[in-house]
LODOMI-409952 format. One record per residue (C-alpha): residue number from 1; residue in one letter; y, x, z. Coordinates in Angstrom, 1 decimal, decimal comma, padded with zeros to 4 digits, always signed. Layout:
residues N
+-----+--------+--------+--------+--------+
! num ! residu !      y !      x !      z !
+-----+--------+--------+--------+--------+
! NUM !      A !      Y !      X !      Z !
...
+-----+--------+--------+--------+--------+
end
This chain:
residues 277
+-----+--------+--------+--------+--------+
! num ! residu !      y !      x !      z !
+-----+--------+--------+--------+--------+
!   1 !      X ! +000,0 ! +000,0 ! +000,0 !
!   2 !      X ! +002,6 ! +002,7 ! +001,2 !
!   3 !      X ! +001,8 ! +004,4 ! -002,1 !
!   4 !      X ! +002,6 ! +001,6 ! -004,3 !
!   5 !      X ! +005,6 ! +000,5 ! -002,5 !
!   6 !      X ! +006,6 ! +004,2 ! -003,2 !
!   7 !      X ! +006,1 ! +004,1 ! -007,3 !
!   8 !      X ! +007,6 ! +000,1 ! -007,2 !
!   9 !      X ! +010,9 ! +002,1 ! -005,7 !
!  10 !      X ! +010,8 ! +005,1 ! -008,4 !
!  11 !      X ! +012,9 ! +007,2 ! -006,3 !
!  12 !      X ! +015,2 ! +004,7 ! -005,4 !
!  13 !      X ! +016,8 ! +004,2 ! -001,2 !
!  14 !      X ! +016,9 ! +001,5 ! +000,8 !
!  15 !      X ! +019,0 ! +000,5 ! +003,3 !
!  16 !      X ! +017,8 ! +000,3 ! +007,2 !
!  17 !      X ! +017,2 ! -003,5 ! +007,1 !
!  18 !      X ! +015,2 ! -003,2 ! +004,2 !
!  19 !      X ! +013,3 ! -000,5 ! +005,4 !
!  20 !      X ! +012,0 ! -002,7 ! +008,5 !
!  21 !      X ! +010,8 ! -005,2 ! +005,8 !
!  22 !      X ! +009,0 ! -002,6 ! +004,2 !
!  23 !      X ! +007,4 ! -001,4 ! +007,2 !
!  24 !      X ! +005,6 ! -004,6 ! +007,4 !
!  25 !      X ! +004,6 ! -004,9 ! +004,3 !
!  26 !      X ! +003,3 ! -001,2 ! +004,7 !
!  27 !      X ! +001,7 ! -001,9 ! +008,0 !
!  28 !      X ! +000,7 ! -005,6 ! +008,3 !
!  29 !      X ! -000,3 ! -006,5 ! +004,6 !
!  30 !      X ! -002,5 ! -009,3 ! +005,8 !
!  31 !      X ! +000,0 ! -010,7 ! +007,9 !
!  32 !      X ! +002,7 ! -010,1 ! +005,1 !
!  33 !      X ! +001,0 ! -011,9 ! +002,0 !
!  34 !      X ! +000,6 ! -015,1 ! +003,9 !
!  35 !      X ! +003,9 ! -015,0 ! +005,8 !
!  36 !      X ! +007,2 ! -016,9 ! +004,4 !
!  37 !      X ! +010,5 ! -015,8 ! +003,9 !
!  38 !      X ! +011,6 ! -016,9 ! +007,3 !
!  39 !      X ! +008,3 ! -015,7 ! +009,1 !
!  40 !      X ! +008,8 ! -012,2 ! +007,3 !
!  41 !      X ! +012,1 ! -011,8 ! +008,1 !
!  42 !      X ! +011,4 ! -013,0 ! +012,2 !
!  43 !      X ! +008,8 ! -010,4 ! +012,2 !
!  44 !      X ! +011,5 ! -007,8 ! +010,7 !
!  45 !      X ! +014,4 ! -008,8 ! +012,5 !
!  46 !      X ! +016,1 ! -009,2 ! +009,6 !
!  47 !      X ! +018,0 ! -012,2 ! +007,3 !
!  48 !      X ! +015,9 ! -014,1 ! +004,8 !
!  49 !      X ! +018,8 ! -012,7 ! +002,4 !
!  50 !      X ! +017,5 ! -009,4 ! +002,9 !
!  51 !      X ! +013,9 ! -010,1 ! +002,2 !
!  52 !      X ! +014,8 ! -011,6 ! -000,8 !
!  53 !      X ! +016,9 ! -008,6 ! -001,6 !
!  54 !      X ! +013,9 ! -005,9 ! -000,3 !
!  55 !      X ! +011,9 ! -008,0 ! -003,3 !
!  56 !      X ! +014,7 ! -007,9 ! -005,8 !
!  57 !      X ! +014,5 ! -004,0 ! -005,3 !
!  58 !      X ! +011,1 ! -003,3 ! -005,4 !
!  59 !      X ! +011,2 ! -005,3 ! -009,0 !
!  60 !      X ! +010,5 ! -009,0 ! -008,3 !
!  61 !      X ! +012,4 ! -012,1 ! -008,8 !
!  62 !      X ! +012,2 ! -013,1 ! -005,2 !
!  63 !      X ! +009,8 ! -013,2 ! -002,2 !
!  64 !      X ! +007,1 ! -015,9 ! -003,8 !
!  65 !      X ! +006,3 ! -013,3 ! -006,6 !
!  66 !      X ! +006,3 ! -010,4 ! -004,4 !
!  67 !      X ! +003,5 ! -012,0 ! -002,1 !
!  68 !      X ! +001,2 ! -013,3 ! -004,6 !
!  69 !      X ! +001,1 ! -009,5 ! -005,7 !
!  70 !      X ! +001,2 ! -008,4 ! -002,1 !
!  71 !      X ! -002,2 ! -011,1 ! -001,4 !
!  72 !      X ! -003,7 ! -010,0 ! -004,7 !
!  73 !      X ! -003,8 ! -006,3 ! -003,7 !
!  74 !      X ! -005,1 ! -007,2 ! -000,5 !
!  75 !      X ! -007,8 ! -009,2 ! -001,4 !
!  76 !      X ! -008,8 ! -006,7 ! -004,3 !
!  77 !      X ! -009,6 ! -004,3 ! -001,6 !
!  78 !      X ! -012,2 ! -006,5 ! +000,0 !
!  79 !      X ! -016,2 ! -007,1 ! -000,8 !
!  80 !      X ! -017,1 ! -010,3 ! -001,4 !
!  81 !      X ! -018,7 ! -010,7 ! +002,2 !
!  82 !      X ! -014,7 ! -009,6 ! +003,3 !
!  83 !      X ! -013,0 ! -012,5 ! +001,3 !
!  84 !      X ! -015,3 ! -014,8 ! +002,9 !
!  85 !      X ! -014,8 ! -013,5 ! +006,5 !
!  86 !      X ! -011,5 ! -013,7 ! +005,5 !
!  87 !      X ! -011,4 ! -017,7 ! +005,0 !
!  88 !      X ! -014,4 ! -018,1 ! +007,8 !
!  89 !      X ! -013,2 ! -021,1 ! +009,5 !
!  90 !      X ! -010,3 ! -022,0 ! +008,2 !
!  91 !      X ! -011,0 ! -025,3 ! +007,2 !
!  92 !      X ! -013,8 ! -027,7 ! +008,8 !
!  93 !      X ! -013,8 ! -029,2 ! +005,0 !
!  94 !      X ! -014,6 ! -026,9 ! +002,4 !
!  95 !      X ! -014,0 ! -029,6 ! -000,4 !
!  96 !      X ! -010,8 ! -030,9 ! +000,9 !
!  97 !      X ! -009,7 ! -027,2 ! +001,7 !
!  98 !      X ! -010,4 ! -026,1 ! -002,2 !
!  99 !      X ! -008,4 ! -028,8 ! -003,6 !
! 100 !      X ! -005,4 ! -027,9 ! -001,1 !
! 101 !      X ! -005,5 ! -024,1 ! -002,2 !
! 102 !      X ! -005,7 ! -024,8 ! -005,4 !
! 103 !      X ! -003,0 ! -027,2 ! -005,3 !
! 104 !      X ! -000,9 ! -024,1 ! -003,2 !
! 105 !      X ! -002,2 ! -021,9 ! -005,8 !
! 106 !      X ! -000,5 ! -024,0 ! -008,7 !
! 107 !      X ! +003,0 ! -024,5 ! -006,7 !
! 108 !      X ! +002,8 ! -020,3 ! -006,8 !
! 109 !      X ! +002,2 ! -020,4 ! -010,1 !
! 110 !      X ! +005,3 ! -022,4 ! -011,0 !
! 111 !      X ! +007,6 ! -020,8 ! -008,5 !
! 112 !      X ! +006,7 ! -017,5 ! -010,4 !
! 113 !      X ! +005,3 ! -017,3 ! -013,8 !
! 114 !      X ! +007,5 ! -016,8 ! -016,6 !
! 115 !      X ! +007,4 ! -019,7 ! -019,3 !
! 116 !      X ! +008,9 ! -016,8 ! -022,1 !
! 117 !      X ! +005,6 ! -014,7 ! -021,6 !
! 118 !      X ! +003,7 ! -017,3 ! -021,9 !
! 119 !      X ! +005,3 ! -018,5 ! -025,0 !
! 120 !      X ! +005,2 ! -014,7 ! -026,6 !
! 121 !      X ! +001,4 ! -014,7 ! -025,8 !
! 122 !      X ! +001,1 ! -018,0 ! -028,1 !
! 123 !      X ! +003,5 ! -016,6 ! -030,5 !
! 124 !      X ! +001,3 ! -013,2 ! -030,5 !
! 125 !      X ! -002,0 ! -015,4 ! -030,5 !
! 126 !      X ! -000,4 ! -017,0 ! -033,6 !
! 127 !      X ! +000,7 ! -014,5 ! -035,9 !
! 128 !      X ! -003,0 ! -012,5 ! -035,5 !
! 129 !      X ! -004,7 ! -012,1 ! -038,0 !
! 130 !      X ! -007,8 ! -012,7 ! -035,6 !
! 131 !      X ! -007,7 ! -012,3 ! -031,8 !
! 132 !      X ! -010,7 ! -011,1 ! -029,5 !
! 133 !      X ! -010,5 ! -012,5 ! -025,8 !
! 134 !      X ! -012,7 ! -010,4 ! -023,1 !
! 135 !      X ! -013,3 ! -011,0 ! -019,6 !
! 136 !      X ! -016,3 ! -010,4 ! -017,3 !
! 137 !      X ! -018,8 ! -013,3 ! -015,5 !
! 138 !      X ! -016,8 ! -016,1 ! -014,3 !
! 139 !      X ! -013,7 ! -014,4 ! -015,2 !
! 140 !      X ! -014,7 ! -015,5 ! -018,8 !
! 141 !      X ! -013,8 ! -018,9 ! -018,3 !
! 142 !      X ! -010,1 ! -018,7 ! -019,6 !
! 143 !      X ! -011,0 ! -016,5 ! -022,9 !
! 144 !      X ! -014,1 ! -019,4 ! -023,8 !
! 145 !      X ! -011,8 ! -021,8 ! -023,0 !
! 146 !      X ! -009,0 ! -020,5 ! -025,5 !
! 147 !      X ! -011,3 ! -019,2 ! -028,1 !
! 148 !      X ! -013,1 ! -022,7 ! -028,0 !
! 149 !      X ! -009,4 ! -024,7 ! -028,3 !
! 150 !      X ! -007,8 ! -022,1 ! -030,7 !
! 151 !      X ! -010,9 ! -022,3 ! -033,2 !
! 152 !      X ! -010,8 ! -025,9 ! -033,1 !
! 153 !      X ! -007,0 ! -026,1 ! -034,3 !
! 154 !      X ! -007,8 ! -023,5 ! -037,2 !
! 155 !      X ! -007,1 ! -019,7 ! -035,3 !
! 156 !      X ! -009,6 ! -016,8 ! -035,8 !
! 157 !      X ! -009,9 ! -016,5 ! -032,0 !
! 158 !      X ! -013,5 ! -014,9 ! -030,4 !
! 159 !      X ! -014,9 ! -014,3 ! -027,3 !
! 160 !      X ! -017,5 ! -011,2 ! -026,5 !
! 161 !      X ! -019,6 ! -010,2 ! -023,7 !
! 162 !      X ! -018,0 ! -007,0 ! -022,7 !
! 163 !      X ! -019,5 ! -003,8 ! -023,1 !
! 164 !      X ! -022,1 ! -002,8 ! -025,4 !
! 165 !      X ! -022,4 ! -002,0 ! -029,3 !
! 166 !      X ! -021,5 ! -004,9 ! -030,6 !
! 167 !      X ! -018,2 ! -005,0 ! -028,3 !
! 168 !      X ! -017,9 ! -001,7 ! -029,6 !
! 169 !      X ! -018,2 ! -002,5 ! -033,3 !
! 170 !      X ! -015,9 ! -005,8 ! -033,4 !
! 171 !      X ! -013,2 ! -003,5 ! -032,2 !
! 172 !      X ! -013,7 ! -001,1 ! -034,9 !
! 173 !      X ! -013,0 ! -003,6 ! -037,3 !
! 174 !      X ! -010,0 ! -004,4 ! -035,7 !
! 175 !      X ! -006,0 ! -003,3 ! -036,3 !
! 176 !      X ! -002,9 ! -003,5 ! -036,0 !
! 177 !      X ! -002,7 ! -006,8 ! -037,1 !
! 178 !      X ! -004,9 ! -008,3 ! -034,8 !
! 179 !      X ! -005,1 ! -009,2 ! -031,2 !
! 180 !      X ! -006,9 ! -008,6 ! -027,7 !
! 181 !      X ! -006,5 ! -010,6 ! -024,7 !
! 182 !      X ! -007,8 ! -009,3 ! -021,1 !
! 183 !      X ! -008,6 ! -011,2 ! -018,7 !
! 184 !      X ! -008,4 ! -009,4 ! -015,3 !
! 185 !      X ! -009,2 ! -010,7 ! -012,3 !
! 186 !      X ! -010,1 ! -009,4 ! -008,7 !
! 187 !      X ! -011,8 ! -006,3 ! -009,9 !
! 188 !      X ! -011,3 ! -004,7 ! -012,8 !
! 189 !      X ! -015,0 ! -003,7 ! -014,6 !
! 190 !      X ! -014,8 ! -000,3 ! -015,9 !
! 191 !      X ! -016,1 ! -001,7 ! -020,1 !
! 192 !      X ! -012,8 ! -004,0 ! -019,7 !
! 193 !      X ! -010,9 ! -000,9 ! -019,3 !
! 194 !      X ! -012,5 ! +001,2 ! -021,8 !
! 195 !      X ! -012,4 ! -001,5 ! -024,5 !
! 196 !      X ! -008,5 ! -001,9 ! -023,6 !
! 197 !      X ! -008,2 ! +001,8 ! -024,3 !
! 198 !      X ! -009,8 ! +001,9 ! -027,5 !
! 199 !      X ! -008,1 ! -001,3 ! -028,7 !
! 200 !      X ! -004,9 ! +000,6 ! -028,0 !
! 201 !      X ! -006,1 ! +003,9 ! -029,8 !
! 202 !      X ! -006,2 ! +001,5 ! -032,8 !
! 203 !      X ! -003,0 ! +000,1 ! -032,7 !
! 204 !      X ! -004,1 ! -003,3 ! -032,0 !
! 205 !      X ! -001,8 ! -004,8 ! -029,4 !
! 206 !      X ! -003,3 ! -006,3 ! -026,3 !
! 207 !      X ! -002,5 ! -009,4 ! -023,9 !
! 208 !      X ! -003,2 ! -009,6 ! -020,2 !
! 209 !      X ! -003,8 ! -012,1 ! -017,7 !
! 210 !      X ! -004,2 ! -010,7 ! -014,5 !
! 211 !      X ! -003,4 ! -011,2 ! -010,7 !
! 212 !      X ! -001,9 ! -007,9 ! -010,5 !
! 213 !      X ! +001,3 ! -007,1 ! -011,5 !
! 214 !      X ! -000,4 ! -002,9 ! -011,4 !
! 215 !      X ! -003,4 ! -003,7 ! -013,3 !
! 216 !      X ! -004,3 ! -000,4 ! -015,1 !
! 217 !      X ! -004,6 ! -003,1 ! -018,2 !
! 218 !      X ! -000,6 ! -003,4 ! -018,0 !
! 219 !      X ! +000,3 ! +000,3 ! -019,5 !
! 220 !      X ! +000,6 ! -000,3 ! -022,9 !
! 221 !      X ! +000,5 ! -004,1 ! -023,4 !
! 222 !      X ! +002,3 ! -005,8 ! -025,5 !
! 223 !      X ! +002,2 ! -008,8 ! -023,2 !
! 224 !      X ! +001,4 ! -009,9 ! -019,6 !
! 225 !      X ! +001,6 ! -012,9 ! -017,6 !
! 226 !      X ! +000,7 ! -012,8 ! -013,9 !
! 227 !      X ! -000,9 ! -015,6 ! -011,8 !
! 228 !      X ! -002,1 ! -015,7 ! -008,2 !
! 229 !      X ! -005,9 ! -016,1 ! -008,3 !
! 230 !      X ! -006,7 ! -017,1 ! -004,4 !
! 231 !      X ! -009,1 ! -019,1 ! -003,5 !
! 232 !      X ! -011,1 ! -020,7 ! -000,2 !
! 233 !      X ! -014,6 ! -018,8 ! -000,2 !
! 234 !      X ! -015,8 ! -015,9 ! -001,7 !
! 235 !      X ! -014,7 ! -015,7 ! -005,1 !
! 236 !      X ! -010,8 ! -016,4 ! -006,5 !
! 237 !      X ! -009,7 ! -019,1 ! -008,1 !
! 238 !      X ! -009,3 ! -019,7 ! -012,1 !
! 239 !      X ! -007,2 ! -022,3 ! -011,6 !
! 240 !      X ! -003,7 ! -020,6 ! -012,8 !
! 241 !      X ! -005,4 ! -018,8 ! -015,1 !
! 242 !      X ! -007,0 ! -022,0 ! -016,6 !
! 243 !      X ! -003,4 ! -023,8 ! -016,2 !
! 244 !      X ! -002,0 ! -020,6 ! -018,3 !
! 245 !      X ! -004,4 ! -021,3 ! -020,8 !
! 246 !      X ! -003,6 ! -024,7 ! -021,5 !
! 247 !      X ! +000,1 ! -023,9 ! -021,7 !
! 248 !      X ! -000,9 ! -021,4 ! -024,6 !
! 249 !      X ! -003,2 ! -023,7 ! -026,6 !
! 250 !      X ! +000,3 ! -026,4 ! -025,6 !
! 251 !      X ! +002,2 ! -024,0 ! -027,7 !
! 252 !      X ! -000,2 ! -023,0 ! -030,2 !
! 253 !      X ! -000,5 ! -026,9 ! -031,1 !
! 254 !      X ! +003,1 ! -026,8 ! -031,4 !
! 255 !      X ! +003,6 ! -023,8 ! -033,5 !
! 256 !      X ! +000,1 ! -024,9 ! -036,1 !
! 257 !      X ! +002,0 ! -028,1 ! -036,6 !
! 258 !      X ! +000,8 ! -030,0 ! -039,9 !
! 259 !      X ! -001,9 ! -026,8 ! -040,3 !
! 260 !      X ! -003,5 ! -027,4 ! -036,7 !
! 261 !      X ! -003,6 ! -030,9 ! -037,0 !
! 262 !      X ! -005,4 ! -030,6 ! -040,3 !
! 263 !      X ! -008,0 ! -027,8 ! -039,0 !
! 264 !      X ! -008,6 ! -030,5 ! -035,8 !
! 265 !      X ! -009,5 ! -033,6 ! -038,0 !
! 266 !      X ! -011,5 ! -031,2 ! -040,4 !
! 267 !      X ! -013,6 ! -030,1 ! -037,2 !
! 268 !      X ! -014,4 ! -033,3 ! -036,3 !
! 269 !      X ! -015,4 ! -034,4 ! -039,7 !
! 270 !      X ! -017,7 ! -031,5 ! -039,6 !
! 271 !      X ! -019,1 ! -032,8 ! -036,1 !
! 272 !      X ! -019,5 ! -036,4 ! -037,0 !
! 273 !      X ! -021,6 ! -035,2 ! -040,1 !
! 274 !      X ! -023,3 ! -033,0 ! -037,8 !
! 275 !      X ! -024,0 ! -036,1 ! -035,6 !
! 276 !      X ! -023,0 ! -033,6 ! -032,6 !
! 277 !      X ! -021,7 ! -036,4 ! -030,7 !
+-----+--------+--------+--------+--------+
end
């Protein structure tokens, strides 16, 4: 933590105020991605103005963004049996307790995603000549969810199981006119990282979704939009991601016009002849 507060400052000096906010975010990360502004700034002994301001400086738009980062990183750095103990008995309702964190997850996700990186990932996604999502197990789920929408309204979008040959070989066929879009989540598996690096040894531009605003994914991307990713048990939640998604294939429709709507009554011609339904 101390290190990464150090490279989000480049250099730069903060005032004593800001310093004690820093301290607990140094030395209290647990307590820190949880607290709000007013609960930060008690434990500080500081104004809420100046934990805004602490944010501001260490590059986000406000305390929201800077603790879904801050709760990201901290749960990274557990094993799944930790993020469980970590939620252990929290809730006497596991059900009810999912759809409130997902529902706290969302509110995050509006308070702090950017709408214009959203829309540039669509644009992107749009002017490819073909695009290849990746992402590993469950983390999958967005990329077959766009690939599967995308194709329908007429875009040369693929998923791929990562690593391999055949990973391997679909992104020597690919250039500078095409696409990849990572999804990375939790932990980053070390073929996700590999296939980002070659992707960028061949000029193809990359796209990533992540829960990390220092995702190793980030250098050299043409694009990034961060959501939080926590959930109640074990494992995050996809739900932000899934909601980013949506908002892409949103715009996608949009920008297809005529051309998307054609490609979508095609496909289900195809389907009814198929008797698929």
């Amino acid at each position: 933590m101390a290190d990464w507060i150090e490279e989000a400052l480049a250099g730069g000096r903060l005032g004593r105020a800001a310093e004690r906010v820093v301290a607990v975010l140094r030395d209290e990360p647990r307590f820190a991605s949880y607290a709000s502004t007013a609960e930060l700034a008690a434990r500080a002994e500081v104004n809420v103005a100046t934990v805004v301001r602490t944010a501001q400086q260490l590059g986000f738009s406000g305390w929201p963004a800077l603790r879904v980062e801050l709760r990201s990183r901290y749960l990274a750095s557990l094993s799944a049996g930790e993020v469980l103990a970590e939620h252990a008995g929290a809730d006497a309702d596991p059900v009810r307790a999912a759809l409130r964190s997902d529902r706290e997850v969302l509110r995050a996700l509006e308070q702090t995603v950017d709408p214009e990186r959203v829309r540039a990932v669509a644009a992107a996604i749009h002017r490819a000549r073909r695009t290849l999502v990746l992402g590993s197990g469950t983390f999958a789920a967005p990329g077959l969810q766009l690939s599967h929408a995308a194709g329908i309204m007429g875009y040369d979008v693929q998923t791929r199981e990562i690593g391999g040959t055949a990973l391997v070989n679909a992104l020597a066929r690919m250039g500078e006119r095409d696409l990849v879009v990572l999804c990375d989540l939790w932990r980053l598996p070390v073929a996700l990282r590999r296939a980002a690096r070659i992707a960028r040894d061949r000029s193809v531009q990359t796209a990533v979704l992540t829960d990390r605003r220092d995702s190793p994914l980030v250098e050299g991307a043409a694009h990034v939009v961060l959501v939080p990713s926590e959930g109640v048990g074990m494992f995050p939640s996809l739900t932000a991601a899934m909601s980013v998604v949506h908002a892409v294939l949103a715009e996608l429709a949009r920008m297809g016009g005529e051309d998307a709507l054609r490609a979508v009554r095609e496909t289900e011609r195809l389907w009814r002849e198929g008797e698929l339904f």
